[in-house]
Predicted model as a PDB file, atoms N, CA, C, CB and O in Angstrom, pLDDT in the B-factor column:
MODEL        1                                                                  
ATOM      1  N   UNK A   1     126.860 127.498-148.309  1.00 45.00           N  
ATOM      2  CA  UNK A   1     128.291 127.658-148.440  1.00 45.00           C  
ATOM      3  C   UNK A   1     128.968 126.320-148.158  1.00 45.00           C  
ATOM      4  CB  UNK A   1     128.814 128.760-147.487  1.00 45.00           C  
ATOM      5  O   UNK A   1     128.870 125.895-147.007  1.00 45.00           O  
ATOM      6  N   UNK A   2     129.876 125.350-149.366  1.00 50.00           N  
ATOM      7  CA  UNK A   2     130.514 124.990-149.019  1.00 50.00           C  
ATOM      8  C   UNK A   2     131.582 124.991-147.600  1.00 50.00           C  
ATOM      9  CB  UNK A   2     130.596 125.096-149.814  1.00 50.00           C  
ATOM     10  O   UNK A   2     132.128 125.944-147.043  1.00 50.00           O  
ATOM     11  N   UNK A   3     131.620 123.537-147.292  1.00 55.00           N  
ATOM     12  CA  UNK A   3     132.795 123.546-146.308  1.00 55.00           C  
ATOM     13  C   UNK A   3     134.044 123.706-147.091  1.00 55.00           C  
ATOM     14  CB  UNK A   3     132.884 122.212-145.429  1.00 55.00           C  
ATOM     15  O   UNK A   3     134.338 123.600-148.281  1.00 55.00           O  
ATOM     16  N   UNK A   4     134.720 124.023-145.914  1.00 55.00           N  
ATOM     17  CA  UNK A   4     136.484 124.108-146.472  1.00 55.00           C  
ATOM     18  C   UNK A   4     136.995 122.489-146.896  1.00 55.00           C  
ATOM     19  CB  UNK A   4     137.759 124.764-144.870  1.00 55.00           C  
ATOM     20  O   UNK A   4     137.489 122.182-147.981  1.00 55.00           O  
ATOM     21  N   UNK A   5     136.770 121.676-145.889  1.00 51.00           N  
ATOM     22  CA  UNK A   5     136.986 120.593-146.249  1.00 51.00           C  
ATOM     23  C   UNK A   5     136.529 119.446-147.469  1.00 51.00           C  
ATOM     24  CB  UNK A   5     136.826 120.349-145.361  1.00 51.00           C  
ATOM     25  O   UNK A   5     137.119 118.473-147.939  1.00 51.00           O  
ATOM     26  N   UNK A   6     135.051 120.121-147.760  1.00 54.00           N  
ATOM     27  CA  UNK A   6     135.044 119.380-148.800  1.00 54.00           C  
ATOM     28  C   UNK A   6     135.196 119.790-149.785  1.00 54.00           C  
ATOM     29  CB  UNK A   6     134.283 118.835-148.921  1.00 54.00           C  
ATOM     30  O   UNK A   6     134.762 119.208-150.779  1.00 54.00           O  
ATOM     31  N   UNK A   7     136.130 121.385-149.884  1.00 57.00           N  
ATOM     32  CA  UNK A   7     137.009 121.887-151.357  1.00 57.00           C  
ATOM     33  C   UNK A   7     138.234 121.035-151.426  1.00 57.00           C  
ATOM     34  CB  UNK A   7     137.599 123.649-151.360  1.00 57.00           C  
ATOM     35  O   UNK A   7     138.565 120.494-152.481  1.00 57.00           O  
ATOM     36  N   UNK A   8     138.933 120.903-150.283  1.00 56.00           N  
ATOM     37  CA  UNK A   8     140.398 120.281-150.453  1.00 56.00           C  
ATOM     38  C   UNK A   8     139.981 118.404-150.317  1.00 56.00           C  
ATOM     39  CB  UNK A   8     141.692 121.016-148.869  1.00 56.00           C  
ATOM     40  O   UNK A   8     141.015 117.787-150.573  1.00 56.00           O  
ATOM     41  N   UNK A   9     139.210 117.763-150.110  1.00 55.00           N  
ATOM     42  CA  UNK A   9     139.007 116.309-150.145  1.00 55.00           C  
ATOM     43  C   UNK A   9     136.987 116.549-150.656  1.00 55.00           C  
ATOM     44  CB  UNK A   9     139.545 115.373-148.148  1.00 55.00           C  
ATOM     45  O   UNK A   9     135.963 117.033-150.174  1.00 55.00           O  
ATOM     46  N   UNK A  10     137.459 115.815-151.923  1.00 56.00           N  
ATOM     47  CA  UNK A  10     135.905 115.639-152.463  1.00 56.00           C  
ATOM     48  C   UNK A  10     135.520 114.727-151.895  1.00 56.00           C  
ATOM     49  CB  UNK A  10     135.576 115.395-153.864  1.00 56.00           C  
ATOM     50  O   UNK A  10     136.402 113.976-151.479  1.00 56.00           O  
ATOM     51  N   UNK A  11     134.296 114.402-151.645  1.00 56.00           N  
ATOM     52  CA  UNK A  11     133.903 112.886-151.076  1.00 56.00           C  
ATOM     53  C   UNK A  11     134.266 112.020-152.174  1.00 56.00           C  
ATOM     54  CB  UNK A  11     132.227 112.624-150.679  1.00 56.00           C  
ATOM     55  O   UNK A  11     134.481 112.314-153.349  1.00 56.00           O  
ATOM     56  N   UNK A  12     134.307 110.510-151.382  1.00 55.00           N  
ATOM     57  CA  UNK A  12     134.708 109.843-151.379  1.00 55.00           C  
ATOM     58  C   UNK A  12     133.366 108.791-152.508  1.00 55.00           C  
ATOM     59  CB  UNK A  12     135.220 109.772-149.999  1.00 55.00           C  
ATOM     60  O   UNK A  12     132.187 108.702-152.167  1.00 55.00           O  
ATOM     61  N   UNK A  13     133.881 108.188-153.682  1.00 54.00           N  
ATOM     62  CA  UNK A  13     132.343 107.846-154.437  1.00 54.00           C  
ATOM     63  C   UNK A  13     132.443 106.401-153.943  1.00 54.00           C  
ATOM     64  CB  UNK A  13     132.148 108.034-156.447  1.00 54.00           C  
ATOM     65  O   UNK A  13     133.545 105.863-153.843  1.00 54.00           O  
ATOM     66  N   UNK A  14     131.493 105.869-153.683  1.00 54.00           N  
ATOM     67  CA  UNK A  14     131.932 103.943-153.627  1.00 54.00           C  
ATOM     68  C   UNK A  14     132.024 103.335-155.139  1.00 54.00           C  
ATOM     69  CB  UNK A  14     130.417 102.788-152.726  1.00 54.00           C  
ATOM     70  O   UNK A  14     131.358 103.619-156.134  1.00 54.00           O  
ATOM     71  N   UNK A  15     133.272 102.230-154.926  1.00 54.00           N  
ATOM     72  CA  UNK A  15     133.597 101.814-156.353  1.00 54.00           C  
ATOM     73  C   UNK A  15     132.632 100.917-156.841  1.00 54.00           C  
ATOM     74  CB  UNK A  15     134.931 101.168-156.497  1.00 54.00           C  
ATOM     75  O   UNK A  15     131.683 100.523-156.163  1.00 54.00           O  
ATOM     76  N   UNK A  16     132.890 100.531-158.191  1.00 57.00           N  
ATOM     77  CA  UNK A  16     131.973 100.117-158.540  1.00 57.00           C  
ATOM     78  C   UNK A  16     131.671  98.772-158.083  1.00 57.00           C  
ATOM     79  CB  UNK A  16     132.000 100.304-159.631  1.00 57.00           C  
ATOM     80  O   UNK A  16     132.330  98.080-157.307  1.00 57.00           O  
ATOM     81  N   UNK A  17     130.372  98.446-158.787  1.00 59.00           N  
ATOM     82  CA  UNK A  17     130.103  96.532-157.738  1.00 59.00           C  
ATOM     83  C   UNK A  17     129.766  95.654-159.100  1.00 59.00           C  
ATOM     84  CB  UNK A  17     128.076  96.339-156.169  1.00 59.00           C  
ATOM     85  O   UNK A  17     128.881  94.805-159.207  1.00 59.00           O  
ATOM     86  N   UNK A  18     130.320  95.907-159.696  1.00 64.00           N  
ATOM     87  CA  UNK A  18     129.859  95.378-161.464  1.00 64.00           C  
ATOM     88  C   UNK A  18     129.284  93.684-161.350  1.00 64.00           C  
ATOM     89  CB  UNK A  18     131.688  95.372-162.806  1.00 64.00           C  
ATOM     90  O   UNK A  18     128.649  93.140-162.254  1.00 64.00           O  
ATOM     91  N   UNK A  19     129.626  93.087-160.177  1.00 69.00           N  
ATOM     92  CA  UNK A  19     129.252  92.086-159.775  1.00 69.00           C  
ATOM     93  C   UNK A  19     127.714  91.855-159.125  1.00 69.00           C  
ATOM     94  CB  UNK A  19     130.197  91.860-159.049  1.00 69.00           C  
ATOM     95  O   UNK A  19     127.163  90.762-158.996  1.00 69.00           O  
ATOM     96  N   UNK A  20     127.150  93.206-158.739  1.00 83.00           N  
ATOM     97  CA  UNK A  20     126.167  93.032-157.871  1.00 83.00           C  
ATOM     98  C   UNK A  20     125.998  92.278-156.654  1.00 83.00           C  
ATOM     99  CB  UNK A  20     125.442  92.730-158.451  1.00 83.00           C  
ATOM    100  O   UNK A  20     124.926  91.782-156.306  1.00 83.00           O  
ATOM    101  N   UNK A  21     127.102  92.203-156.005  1.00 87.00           N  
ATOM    102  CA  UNK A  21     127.584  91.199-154.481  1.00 87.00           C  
ATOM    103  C   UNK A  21     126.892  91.985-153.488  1.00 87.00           C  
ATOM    104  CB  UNK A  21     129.512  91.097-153.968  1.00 87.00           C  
ATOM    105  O   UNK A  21     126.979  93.211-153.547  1.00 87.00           O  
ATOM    106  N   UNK A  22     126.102  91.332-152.433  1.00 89.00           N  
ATOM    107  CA  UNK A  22     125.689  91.865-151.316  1.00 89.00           C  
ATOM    108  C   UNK A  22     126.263  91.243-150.097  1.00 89.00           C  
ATOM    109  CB  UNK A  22     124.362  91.838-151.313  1.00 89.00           C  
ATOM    110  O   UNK A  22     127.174  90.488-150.436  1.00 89.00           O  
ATOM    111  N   UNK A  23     126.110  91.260-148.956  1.00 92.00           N  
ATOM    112  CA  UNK A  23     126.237  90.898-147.847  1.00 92.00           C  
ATOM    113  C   UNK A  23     125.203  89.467-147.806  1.00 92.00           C  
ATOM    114  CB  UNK A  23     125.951  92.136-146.915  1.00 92.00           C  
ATOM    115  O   UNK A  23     124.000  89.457-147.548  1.00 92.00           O  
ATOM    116  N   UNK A  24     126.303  87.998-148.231  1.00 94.00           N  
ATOM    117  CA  UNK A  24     125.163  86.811-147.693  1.00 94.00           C  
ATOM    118  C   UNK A  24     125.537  85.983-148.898  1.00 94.00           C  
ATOM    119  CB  UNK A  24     123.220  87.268-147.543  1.00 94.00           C  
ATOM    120  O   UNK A  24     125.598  84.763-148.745  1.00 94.00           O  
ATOM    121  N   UNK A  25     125.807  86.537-150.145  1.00 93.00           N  
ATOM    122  CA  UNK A  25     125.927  86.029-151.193  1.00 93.00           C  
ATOM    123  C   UNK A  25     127.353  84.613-151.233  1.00 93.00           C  
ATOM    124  CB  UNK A  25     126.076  87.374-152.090  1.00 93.00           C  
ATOM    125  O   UNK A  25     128.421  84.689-150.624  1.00 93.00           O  
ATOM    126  N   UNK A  26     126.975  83.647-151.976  1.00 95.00           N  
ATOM    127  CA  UNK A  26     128.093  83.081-151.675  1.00 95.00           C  
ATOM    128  C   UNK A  26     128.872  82.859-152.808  1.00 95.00           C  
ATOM    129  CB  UNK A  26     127.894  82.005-151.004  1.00 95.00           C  
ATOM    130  O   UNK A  26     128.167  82.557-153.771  1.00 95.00           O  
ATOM    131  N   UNK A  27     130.402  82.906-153.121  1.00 95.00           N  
ATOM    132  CA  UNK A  27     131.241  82.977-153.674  1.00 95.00           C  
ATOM    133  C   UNK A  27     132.516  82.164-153.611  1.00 95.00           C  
ATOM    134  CB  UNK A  27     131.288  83.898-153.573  1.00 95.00           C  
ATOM    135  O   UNK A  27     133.118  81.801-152.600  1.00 95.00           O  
ATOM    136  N   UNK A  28     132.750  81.994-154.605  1.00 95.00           N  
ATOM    137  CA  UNK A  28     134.309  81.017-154.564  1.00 95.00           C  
ATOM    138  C   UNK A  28     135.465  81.429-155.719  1.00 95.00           C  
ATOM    139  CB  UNK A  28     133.921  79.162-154.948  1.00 95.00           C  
ATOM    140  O   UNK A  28     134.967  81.241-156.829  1.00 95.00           O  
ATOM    141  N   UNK A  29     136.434  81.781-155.790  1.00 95.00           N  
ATOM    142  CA  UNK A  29     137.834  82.198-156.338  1.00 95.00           C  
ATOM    143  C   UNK A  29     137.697  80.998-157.679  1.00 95.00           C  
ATOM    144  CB  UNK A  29     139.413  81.946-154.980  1.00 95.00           C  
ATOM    145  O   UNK A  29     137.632  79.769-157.704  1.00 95.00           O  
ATOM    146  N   UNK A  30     137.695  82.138-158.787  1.00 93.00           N  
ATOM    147  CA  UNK A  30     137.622  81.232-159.963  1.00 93.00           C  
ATOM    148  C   UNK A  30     138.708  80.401-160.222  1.00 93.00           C  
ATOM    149  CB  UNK A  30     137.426  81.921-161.099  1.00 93.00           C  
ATOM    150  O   UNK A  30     138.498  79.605-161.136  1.00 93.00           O  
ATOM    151  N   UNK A  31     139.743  80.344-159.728  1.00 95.00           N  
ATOM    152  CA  UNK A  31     140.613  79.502-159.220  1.00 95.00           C  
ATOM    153  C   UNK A  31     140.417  78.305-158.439  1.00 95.00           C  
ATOM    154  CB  UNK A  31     141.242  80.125-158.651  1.00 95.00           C  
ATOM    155  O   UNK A  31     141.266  77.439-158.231  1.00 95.00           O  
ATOM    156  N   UNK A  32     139.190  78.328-158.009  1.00 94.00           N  
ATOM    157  CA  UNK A  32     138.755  76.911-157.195  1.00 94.00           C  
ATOM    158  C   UNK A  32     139.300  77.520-155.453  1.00 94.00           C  
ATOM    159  CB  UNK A  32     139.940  75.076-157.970  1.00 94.00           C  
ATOM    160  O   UNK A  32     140.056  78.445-155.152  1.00 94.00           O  
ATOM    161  N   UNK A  33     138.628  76.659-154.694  1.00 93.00           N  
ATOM    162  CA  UNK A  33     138.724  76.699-153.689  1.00 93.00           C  
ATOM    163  C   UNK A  33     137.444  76.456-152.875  1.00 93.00           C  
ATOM    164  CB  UNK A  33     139.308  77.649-153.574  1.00 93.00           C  
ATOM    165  O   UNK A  33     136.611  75.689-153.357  1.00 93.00           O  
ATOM    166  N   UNK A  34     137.112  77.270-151.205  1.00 95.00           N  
ATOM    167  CA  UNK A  34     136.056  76.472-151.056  1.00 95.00           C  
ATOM    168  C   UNK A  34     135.052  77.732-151.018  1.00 95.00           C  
ATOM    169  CB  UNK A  34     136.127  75.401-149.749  1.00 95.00           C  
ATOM    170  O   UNK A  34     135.481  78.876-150.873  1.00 95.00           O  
ATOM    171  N   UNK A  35     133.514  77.398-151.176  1.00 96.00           N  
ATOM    172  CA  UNK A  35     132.615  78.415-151.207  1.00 96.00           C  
ATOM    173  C   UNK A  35     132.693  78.893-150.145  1.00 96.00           C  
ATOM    174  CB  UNK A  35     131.424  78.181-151.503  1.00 96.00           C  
ATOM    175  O   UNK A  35     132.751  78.216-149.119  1.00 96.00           O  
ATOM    176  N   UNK A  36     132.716  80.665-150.183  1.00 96.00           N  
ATOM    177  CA  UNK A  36     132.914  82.043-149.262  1.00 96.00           C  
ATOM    178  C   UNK A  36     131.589  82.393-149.270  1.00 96.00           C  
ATOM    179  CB  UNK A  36     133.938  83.347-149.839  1.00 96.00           C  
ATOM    180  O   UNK A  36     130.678  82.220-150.079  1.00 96.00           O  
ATOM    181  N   UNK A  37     131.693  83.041-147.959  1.00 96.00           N  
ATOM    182  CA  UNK A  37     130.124  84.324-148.002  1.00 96.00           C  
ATOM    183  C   UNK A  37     130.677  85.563-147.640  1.00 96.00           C  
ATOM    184  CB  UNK A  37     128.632  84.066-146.675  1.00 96.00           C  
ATOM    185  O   UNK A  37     131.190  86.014-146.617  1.00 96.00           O  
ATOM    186  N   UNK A  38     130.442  85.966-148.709  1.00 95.00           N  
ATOM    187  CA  UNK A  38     130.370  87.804-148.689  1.00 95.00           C  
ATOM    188  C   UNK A  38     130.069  88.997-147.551  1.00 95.00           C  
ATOM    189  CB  UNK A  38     129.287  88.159-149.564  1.00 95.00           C  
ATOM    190  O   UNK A  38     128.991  89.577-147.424  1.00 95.00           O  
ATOM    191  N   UNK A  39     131.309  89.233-146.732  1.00 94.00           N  
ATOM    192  CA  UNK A  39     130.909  89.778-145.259  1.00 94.00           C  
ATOM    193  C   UNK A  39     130.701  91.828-145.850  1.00 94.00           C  
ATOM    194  CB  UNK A  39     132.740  89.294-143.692  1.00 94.00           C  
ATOM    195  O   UNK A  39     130.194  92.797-145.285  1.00 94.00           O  
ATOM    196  N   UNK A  40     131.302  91.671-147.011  1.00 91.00           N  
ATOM    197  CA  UNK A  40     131.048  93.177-146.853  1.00 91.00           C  
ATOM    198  C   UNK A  40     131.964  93.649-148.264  1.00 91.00           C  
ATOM    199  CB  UNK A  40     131.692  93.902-145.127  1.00 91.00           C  
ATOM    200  O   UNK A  40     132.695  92.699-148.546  1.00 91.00           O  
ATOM    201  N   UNK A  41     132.102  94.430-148.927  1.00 88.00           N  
ATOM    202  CA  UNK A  41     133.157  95.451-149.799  1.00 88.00           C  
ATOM    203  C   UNK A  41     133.850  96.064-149.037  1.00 88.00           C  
ATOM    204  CB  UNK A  41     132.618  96.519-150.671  1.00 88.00           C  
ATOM    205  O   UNK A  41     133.467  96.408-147.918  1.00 88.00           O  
ATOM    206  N   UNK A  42     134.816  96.269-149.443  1.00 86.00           N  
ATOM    207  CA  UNK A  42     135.669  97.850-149.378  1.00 86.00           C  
ATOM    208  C   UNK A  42     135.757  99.045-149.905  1.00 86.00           C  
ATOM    209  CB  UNK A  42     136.637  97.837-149.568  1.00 86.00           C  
ATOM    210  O   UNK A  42     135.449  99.003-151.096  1.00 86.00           O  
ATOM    211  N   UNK A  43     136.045 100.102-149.537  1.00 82.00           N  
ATOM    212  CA  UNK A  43     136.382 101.314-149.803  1.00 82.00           C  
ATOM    213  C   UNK A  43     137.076 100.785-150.969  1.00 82.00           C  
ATOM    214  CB  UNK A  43     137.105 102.167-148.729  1.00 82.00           C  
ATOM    215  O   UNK A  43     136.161 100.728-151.791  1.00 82.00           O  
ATOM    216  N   UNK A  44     137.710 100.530-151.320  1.00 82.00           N  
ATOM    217  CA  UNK A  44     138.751 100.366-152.282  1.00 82.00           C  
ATOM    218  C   UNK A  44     138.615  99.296-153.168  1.00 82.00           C  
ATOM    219  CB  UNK A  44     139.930 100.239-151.687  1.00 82.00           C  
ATOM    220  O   UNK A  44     139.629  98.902-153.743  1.00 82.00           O  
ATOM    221  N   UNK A  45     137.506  98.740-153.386  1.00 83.00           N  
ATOM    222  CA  UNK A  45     136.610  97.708-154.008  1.00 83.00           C  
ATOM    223  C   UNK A  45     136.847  96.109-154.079  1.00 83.00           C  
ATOM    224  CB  UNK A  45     136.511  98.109-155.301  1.00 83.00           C  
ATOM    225  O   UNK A  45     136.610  95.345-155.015  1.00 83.00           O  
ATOM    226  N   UNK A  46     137.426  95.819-152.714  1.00 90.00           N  
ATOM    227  CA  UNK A  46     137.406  94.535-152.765  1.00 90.00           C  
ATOM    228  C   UNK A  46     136.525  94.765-152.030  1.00 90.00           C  
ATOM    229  CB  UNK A  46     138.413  93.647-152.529  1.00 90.00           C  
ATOM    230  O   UNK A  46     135.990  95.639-151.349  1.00 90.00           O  
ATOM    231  N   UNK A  47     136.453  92.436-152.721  1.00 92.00           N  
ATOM    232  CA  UNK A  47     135.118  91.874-151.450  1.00 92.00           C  
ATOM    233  C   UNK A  47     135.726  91.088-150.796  1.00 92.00           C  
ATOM    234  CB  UNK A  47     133.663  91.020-151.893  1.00 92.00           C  
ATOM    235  O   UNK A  47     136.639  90.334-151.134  1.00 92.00           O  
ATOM    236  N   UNK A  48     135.113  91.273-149.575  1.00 94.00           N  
ATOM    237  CA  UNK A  48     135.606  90.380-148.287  1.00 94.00           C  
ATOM    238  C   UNK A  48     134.762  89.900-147.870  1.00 94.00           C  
ATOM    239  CB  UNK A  48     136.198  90.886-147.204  1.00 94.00           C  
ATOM    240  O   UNK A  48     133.671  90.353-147.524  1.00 94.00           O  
ATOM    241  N   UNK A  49     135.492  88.125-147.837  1.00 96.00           N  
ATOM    242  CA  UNK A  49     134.883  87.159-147.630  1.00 96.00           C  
ATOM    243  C   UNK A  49     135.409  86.353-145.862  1.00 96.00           C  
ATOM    244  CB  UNK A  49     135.149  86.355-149.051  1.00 96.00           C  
ATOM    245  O   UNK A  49     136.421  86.645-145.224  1.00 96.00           O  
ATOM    246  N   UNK A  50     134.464  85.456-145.522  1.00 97.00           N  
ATOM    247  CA  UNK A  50     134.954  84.394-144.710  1.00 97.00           C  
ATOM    248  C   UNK A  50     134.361  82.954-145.179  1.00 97.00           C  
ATOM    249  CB  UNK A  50     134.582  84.716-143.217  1.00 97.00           C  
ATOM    250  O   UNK A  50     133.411  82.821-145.951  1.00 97.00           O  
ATOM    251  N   UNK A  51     134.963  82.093-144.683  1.00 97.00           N  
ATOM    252  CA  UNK A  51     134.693  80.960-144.715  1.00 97.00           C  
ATOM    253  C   UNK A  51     135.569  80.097-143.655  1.00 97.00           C  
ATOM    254  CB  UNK A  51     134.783  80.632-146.020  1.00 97.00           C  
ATOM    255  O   UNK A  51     136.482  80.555-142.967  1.00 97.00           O  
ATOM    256  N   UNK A  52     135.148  78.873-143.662  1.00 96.00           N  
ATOM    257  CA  UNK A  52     135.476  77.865-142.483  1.00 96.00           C  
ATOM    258  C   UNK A  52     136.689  76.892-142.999  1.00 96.00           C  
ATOM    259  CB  UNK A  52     134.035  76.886-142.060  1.00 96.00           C  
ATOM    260  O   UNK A  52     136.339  75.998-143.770  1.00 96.00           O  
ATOM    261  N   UNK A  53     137.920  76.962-142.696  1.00 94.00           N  
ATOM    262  CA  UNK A  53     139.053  75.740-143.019  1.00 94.00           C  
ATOM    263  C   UNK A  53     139.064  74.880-141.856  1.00 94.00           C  
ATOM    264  CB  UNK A  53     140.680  76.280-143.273  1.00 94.00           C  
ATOM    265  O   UNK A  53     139.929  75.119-141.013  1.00 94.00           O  
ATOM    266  N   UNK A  54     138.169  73.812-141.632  1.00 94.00           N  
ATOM    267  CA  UNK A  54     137.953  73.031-140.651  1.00 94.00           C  
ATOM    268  C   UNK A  54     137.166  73.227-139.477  1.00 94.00           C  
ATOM    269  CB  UNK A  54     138.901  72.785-140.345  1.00 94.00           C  
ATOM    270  O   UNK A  54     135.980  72.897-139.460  1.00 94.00           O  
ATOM    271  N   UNK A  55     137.823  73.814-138.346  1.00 94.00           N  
ATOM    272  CA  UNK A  55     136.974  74.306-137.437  1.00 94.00           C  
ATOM    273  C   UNK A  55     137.585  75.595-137.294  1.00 94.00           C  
ATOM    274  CB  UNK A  55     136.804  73.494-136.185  1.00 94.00           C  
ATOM    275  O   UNK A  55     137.315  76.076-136.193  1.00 94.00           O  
ATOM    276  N   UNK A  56     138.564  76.590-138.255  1.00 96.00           N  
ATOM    277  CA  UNK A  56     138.748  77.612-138.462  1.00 96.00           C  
ATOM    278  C   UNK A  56     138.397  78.859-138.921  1.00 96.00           C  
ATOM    279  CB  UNK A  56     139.166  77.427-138.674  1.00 96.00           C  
ATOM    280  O   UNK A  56     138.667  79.040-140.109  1.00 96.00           O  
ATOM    281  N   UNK A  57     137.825  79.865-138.281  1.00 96.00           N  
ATOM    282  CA  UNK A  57     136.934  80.683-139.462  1.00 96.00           C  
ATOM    283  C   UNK A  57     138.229  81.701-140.287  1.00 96.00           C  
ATOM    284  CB  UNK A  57     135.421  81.917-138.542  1.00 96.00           C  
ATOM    285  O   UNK A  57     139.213  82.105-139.668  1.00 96.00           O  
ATOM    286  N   UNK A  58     138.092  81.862-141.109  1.00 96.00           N  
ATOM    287  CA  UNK A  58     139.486  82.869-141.891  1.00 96.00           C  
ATOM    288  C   UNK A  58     138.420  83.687-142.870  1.00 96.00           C  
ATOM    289  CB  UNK A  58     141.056  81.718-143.096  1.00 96.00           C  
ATOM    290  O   UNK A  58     137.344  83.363-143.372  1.00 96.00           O  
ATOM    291  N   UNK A  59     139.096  84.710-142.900  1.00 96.00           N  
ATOM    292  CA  UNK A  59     138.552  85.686-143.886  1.00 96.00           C  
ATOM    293  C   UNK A  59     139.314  86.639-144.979  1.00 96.00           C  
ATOM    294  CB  UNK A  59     137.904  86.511-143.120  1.00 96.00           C  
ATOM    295  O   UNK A  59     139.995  85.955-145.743  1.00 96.00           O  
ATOM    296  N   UNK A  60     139.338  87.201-145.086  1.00 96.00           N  
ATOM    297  CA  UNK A  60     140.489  87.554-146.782  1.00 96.00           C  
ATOM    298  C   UNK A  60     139.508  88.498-147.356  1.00 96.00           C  
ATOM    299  CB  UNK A  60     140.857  85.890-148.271  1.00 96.00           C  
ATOM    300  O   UNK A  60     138.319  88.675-147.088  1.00 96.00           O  
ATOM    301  N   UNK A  61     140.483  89.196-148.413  1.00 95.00           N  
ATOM    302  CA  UNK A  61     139.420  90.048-148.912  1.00 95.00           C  
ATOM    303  C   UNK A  61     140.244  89.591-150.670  1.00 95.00           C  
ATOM    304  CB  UNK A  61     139.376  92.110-148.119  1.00 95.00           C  
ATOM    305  O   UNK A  61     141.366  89.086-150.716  1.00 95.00           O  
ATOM    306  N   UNK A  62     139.480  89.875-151.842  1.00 94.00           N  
ATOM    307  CA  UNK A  62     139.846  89.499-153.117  1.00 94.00           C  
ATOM    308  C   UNK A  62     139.125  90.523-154.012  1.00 94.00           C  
ATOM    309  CB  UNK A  62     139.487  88.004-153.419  1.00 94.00           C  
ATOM    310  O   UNK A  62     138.038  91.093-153.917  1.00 94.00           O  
ATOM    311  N   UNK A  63     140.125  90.552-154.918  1.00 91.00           N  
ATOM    312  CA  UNK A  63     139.375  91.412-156.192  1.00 91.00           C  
ATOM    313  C   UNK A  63     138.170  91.144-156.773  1.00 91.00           C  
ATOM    314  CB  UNK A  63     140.090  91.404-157.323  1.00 91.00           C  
ATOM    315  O   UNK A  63     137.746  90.032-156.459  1.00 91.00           O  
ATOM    316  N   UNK A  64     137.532  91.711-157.442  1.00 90.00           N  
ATOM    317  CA  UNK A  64     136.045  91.672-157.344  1.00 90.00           C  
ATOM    318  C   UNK A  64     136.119  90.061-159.188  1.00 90.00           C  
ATOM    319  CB  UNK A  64     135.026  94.115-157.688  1.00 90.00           C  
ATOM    320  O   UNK A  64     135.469  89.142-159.687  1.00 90.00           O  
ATOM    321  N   UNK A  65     137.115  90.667-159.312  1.00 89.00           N  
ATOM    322  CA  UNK A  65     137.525  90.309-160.818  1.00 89.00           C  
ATOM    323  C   UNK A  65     137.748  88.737-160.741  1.00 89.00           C  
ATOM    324  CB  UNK A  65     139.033  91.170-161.386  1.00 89.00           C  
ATOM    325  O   UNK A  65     137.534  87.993-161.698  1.00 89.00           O  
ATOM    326  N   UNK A  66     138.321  88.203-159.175  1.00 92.00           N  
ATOM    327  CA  UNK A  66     138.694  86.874-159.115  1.00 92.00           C  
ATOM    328  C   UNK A  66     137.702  86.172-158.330  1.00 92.00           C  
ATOM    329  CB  UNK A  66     140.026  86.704-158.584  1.00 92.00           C  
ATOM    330  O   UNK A  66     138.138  85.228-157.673  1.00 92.00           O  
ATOM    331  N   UNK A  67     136.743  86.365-158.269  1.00 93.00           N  
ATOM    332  CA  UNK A  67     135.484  85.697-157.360  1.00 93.00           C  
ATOM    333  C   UNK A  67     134.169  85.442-158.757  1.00 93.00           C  
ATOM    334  CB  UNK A  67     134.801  87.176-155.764  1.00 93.00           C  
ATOM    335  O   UNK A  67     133.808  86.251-159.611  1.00 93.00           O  
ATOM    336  N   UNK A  68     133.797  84.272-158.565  1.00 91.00           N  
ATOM    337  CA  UNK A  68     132.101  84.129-159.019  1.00 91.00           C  
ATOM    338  C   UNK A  68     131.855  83.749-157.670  1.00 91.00           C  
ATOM    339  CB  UNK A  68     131.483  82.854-160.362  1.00 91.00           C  
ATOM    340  O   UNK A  68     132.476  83.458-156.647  1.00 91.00           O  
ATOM    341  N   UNK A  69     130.183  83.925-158.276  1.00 91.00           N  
ATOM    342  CA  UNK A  69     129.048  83.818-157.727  1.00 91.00           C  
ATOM    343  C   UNK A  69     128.928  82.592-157.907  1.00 91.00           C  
ATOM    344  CB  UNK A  69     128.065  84.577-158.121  1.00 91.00           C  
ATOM    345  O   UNK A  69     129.333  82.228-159.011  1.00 91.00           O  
ATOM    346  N   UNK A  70     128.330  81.412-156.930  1.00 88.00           N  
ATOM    347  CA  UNK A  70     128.001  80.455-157.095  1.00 88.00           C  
ATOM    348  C   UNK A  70     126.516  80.041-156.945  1.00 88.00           C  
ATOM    349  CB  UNK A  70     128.739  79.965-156.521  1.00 88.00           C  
ATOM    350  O   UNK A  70     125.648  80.819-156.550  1.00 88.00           O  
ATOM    351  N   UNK A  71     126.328  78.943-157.242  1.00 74.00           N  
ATOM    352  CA  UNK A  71     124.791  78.609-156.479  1.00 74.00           C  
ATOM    353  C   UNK A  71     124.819  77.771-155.398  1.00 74.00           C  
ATOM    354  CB  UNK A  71     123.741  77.890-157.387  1.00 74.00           C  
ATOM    355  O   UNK A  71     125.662  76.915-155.126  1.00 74.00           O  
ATOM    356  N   UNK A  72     123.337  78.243-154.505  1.00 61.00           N  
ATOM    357  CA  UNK A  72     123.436  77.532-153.255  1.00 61.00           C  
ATOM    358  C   UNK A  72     123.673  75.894-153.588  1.00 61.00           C  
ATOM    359  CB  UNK A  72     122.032  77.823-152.368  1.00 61.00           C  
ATOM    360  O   UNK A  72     123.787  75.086-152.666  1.00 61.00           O  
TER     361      UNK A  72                                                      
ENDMDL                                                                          
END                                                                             
């Protein structure tokens, strides 16, 4: 027997990764900028990145659409 809850909220599917990005991978904003590593996705299908602006660590998250993959 179904739960009640999962009649009124279906689960939740993860979006797609059409990129094939994992956790480690490194990436940079096809826009230029500086190479990111891939800390994780979202629920809601961005990827979130960090990287270092000096001795700063910053992190951000971006559409899957505005990131390549780079090489090491």
């Amino acid at each position: 027997m179904a739960r009640l809850i999962d009649k009124i909220l279906p689960p939740i599917a993860k979006p797609p990764n059409s990129l094939r990005l994992k956790t480690g991978d490194l990436v940079e904003l096809k826009s230029g900028g500086p190479k990111m590593t891939v800390i994780g996705l979202s629920l809601h299908g961005f990827v979130i990145c960090q990287w270092f602006d000096g001795e700063s660590l910053r992190r951000a998250r971006f559409f899957p659409s505005n990131v390549a993959v780079t090489k090491n």
